[in-house]
N, C-alpha and C positions, 0 to 999 in steps of 0.2 A: 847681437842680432842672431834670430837662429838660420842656420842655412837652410837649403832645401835642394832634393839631388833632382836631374834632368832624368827622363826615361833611357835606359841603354837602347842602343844600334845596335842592330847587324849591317857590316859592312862586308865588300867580296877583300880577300886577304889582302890582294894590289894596293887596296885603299888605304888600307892601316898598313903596310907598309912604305905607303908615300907618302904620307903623314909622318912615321918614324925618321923616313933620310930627312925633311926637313926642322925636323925638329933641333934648335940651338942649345947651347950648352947647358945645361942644369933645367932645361926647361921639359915638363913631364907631358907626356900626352896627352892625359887630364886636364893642364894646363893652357895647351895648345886649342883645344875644343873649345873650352871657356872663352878665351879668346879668339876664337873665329865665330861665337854663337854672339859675345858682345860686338864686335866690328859689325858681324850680319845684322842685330839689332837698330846698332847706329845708323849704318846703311839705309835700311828700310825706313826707317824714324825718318830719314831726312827727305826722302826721296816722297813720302806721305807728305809730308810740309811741303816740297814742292810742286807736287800736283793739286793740294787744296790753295795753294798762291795763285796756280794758272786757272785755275776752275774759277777763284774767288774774280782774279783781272778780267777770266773773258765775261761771268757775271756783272763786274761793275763796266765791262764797255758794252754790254747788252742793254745796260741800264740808259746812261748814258752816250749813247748810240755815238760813241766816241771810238771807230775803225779806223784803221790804215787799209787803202783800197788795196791787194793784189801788185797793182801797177807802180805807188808809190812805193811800196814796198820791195819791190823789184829794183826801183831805183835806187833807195839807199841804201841796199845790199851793194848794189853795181858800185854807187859811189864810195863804201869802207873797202872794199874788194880791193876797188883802183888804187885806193890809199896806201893799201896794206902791200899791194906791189912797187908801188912805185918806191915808198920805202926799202923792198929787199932788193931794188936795184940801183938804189941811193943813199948808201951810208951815210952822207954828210947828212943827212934829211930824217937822220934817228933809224936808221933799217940796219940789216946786217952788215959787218967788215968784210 
């Protein structure tokens, strides 16, 4: 496959020498880019799927006029909330030691 290079940056010096102190053994700066341009790709890739999942849910409960009111929804927060403490003050009950 043939590659293909990224446009160069100007960065202010601070930048690419902050980039340098963390950079790990044998690993090149070039390197370092590539791999923070793929992470940032995944990143966004994933976070595009998550917002056409919540766009697509609140389209299929528009559809099917299938809401949790405000209030119900208040309540089952209340009710994991309570759960979620009563667990961190009850070991035997699965919560913290």
């Amino acid at each position: 496959m043939k590659t293909a290079t990224l446009p160069s940056i100007r960065v202010e010096p601070a930048v690419r020498q902050a980039a340098e102190r963390v950079l790990r053994e044998g690993e090149t700066l070039s390197s370092f880019v590539e791999a923070a341009i793929r992470a940032s790709i995944r990143q966004r890739s994933m976070q595009q799927a998550f917002v056409a999942r919540g766009l697509k849910a609140a389209e299929d409960a528009r559809t099917a006029n299938d809401y949790f009111s405000p209030e119900a929804l208040g309540i089952e927060l209340d009710a994991l909330l309570a759960d979620a403490e009563e667990r961190d003050r009850n070991p035997a009950a699965g919560g913290k030691a």
